[in-house]
C-alpha distance (Angstrom), angle and dihedral (degrees) to the residues before:
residue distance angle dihedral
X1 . . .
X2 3.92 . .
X3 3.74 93.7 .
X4 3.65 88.0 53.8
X5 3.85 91.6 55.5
X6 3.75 95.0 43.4
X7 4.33 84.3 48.3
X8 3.67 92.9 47.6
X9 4.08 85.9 39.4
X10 4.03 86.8 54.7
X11 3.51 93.8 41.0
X12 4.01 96.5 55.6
X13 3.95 90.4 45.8
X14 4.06 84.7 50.8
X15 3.53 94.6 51.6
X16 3.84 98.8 38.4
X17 3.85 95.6 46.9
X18 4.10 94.5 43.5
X19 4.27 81.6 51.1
X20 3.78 88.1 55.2
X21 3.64 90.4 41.0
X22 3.57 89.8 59.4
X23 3.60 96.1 46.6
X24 3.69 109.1 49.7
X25 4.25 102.9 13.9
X26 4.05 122.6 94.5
X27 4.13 124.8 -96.0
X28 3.89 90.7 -76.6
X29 3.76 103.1 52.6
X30 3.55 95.2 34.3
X31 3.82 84.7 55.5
X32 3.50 95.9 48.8
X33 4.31 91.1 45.3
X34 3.92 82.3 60.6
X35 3.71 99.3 49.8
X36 3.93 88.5 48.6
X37 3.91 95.3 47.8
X38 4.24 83.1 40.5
X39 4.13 86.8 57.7
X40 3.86 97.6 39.3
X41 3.84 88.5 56.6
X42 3.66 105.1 31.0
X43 4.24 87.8 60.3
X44 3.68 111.6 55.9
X45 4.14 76.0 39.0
X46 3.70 97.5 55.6
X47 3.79 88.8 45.2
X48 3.85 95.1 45.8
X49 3.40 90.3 47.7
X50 3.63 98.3 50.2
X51 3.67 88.8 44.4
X52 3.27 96.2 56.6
X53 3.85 98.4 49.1
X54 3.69 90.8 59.3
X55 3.50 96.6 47.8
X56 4.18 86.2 45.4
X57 3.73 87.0 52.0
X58 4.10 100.5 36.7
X59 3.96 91.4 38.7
X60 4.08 83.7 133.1
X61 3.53 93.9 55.5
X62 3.64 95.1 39.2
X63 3.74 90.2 49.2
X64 3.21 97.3 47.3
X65 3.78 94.9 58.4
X66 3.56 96.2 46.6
X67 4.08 86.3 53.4
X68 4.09 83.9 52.6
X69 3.76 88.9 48.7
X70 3.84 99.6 46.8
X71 4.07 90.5 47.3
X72 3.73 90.0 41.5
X73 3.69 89.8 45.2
X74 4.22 89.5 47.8
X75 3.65 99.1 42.3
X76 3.81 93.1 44.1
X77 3.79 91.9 55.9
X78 3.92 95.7 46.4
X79 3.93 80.8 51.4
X80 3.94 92.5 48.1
X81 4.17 95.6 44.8
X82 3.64 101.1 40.5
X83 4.01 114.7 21.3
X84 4.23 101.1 28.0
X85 3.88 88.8 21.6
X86 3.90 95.1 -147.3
X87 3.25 104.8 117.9
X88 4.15 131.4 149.7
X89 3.45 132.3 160.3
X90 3.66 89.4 -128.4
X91 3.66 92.7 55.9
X92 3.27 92.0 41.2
X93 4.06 91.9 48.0
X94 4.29 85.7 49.8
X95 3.59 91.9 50.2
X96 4.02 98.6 56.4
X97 3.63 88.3 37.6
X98 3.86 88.9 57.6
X99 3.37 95.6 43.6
X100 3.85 96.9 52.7
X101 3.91 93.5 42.9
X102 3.68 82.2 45.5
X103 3.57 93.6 59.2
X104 4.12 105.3 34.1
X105 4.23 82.3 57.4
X106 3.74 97.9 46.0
X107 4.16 88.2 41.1
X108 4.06 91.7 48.2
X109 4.48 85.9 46.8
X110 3.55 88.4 50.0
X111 3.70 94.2 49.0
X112 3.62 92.9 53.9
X113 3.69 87.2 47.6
X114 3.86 85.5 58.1
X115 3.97 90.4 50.4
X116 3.60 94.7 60.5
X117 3.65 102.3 43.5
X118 3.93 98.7 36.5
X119 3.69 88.7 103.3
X120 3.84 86.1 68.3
X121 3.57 99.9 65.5
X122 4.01 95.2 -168.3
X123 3.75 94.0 56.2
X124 3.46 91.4 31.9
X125 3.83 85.0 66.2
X126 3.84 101.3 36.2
X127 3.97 92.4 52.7
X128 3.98 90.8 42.4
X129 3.70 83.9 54.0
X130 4.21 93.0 38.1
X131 3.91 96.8 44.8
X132 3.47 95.4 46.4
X133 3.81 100.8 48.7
X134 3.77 81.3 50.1
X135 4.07 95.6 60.2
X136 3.50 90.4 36.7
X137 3.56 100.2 44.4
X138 3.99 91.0 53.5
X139 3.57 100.4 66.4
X140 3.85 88.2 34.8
X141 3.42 100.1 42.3
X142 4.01 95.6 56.0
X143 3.92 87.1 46.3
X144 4.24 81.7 56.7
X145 3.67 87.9 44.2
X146 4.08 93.0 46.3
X147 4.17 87.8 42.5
X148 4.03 82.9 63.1
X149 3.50 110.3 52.0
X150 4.44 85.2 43.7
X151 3.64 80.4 57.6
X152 3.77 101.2 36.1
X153 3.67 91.3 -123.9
X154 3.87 103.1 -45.4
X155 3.82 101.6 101.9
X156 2.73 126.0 72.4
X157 4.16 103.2 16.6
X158 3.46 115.9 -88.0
X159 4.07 79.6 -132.0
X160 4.08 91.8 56.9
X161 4.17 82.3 53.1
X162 3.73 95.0 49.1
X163 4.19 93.3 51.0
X164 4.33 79.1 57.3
X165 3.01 94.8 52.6
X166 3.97 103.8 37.4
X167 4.16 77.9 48.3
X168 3.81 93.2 51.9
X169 4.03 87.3 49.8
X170 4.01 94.0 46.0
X171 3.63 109.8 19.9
X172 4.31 76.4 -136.4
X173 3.77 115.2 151.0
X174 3.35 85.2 -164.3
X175 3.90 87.0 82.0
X176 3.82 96.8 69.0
X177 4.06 92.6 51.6
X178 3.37 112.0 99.8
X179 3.98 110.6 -106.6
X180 3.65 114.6 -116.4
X181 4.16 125.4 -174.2
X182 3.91 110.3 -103.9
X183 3.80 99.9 -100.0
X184 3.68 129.5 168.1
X185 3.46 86.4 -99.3
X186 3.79 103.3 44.7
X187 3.88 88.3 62.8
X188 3.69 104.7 40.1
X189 4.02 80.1 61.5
């Protein structure tokens, strides 16, 4: 908190003294004032902006992890207060936190990731499809985990938690296909 008053401190002094700068100094400096109040607001813009155009045009995929972090985030604290009884809010107010830090990193890394192979449409797809799954499937995939000790086990199947966790250990898709027998027909398709 004291860093962000001495930023916001520094940032005031910046942006008062360039003003003055540009008010009372000669061509030059009031030149230069207006090329470092141009940069100082044309950043945090730029990455707003960008920022929100993703979200705008991912607001699915955002949604949907937000939904998996609110019911994570609810069934993990009935599990904490009533079957592990160790519950606190500020636990409870670290864990969400962590979780939705968590998830904005690993979505921003994996959009990178998407930037530099998006030339390569085939792997451009798969790790789309991969990375996502991943950051959705954390959130979700400890609200499946918290479902099954509520319900010692019975919901959801025990064989819907091993295809997470054979997923988590593989990254295969494969795992959440349904396994059929190798039949005569299964391979000619």
């Amino acid at each position: 908190m004291k860093h962000l008053l001495k930023l916001k401190n520094w940032l005031l002094l910046f942006v008062l003294m360039s003003f003055y700068w540009l008010h009372k100094g000669g061509i030059l400096i009031k030149l230069w004032s207006t090329v470092k109040l141009a940069i100082v607001a044309v950043i945090p813009t730029f990455v707003i902006i960008n920022i929100t155009g993703w979200t705008i045009s991912n607001r699915d995929y955002v949604a949907g992890v937000l939904i998996c972090i609110a019911v994570d985030h609810i069934v993990g604290s009935i599990y904490h207060a009533f079957r592990v009884k160790d519950f606190t809010f500020k636990k409870n107010a670290i864990g969400l936190l962590t979780k939705l830090s968590l998830c904005v990193v690993a979505a921003i890394l994996f959009e990178v990731i998407y930037l530099v192979v998006k030339e390569a449409s085939l792997i451009y797809d798969y790790l789309k499809m991969v990375t996502r799954l991943i950051v959705v499937l954390y959130p979700a995939g400890s609200a499946f985990m918290n479902i099954s000790a509520l319900t010692n086990g019975r919901f959801p199947p025990l064989g819907w938690i091993s295809k997470l966790n054979a997923f988590n250990k593989d990254l295969d898709l494969n795992n959440f296909r349904d396994k059929q027998p190798d039949t005569q027909e299964n391979i000619i398709e």
